[in-house]
Biotite code that builds the C-alpha atoms (Angstrom):
import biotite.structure as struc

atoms = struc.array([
    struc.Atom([-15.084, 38.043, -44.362], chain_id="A", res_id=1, res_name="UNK", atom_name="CA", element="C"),
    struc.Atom([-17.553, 35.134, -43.273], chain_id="A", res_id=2, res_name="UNK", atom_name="CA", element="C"),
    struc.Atom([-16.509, 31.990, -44.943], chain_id="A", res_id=3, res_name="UNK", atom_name="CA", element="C"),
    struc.Atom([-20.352, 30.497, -46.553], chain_id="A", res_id=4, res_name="UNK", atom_name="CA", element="C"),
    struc.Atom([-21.636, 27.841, -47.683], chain_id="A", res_id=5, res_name="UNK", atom_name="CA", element="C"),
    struc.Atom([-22.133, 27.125, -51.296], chain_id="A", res_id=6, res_name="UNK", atom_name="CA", element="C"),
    struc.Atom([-25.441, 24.679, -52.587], chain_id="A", res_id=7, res_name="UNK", atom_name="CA", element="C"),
    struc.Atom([-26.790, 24.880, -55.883], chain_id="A", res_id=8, res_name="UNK", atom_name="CA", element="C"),
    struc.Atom([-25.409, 28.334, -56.679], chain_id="A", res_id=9, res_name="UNK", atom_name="CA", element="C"),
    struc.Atom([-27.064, 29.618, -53.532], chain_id="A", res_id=10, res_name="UNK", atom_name="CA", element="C"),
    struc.Atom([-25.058, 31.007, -50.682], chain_id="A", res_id=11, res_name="UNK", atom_name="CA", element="C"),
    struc.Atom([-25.869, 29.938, -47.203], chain_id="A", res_id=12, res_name="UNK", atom_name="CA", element="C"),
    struc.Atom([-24.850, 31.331, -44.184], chain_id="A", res_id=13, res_name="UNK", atom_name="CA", element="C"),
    struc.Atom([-22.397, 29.059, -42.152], chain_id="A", res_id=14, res_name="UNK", atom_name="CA", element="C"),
    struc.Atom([-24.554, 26.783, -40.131], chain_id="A", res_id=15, res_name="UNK", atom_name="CA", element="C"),
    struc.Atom([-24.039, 28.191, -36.869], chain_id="A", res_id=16, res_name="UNK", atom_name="CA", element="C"),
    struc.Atom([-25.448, 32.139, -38.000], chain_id="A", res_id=17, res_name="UNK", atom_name="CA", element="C"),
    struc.Atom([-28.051, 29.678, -39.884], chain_id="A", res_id=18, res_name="UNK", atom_name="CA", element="C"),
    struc.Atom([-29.926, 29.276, -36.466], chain_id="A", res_id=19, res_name="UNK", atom_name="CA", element="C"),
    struc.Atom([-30.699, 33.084, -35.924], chain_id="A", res_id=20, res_name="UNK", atom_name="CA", element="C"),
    struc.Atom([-32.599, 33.074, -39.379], chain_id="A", res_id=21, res_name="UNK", atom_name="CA", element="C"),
    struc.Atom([-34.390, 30.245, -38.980], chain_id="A", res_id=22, res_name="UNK", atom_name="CA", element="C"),
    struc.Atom([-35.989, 31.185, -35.873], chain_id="A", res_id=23, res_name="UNK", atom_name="CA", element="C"),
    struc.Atom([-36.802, 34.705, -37.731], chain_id="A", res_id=24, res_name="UNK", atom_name="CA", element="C"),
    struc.Atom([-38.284, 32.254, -40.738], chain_id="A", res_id=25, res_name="UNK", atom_name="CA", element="C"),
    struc.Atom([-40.194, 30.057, -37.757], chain_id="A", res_id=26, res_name="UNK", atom_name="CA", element="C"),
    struc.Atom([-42.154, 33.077, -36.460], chain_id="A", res_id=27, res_name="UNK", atom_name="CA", element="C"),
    struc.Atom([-43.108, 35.077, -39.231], chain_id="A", res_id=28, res_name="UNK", atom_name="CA", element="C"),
    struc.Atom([-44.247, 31.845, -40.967], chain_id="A", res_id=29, res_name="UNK", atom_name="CA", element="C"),
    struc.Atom([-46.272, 30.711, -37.516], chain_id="A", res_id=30, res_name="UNK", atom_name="CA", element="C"),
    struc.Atom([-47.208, 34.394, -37.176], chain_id="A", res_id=31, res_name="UNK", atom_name="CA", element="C"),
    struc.Atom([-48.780, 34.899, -40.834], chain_id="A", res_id=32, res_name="UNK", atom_name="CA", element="C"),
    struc.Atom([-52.213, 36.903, -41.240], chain_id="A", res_id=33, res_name="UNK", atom_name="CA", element="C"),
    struc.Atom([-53.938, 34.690, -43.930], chain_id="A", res_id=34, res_name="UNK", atom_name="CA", element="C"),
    struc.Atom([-56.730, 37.067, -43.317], chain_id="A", res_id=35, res_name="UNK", atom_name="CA", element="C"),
    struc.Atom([-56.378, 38.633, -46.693], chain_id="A", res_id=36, res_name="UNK", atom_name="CA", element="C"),
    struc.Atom([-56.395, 34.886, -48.566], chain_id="A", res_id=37, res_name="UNK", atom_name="CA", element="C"),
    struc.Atom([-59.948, 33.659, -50.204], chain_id="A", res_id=38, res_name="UNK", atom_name="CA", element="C"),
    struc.Atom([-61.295, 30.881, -47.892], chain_id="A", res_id=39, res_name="UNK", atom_name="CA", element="C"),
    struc.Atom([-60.403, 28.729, -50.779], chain_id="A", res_id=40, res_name="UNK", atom_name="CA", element="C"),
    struc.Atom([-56.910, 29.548, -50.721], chain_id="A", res_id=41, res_name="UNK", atom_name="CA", element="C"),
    struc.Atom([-56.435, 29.204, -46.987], chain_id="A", res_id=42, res_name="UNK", atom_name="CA", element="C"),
    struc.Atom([-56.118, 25.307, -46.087], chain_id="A", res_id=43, res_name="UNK", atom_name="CA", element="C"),
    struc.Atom([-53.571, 25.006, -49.529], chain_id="A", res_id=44, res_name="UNK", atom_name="CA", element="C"),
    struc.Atom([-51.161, 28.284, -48.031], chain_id="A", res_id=45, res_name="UNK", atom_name="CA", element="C"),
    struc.Atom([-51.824, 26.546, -44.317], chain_id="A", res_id=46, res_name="UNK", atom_name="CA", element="C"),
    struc.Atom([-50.456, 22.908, -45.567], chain_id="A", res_id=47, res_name="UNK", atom_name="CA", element="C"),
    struc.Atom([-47.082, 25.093, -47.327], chain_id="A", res_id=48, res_name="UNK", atom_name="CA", element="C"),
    struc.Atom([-46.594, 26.857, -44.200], chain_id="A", res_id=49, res_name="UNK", atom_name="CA", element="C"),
    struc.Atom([-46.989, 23.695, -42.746], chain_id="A", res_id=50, res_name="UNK", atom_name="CA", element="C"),
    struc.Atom([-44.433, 22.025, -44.732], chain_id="A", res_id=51, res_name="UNK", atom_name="CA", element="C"),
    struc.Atom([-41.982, 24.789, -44.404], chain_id="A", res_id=52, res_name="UNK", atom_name="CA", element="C"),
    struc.Atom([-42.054, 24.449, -40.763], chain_id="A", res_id=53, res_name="UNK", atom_name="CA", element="C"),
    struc.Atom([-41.455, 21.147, -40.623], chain_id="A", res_id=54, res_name="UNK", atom_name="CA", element="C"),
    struc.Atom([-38.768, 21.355, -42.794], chain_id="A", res_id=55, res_name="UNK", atom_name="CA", element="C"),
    struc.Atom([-37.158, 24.542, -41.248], chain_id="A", res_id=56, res_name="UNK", atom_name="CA", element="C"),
    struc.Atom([-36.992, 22.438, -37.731], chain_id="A", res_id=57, res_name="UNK", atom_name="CA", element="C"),
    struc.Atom([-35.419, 19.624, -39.146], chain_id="A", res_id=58, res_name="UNK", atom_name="CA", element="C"),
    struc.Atom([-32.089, 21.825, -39.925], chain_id="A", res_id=59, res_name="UNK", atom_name="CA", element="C"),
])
């Protein structure tokens, strides 16, 4: 058995299988139809993604 991580009662992968998910995370965030979103919904979903990327690449 995999040995995890433990961080505010969530389990995280150890930090070398972390990099396989985060790529998967990366894409389908940059990938993301928004298509279905009210144009007044878009630019406040497009700054989380945003965010999240950021964030993700910092790991």
């Amino acid at each position: 058995m995999k040995k995890r991580l433990r961080r505010d009662n969530v389990i995280l992968p150890k930090p070398k299988d972390m990099e396989q998910y985060i790529q998967k995370m990366l894409s389908a965030l940059e990938n993301a139809d928004l298509s279905e979103y009210k144009d007044s919904m878009r630019p406040l979903i497009e700054k989380d993604i945003a965010e999240t990327i950021g964030s993700l690449k910092k790991i």
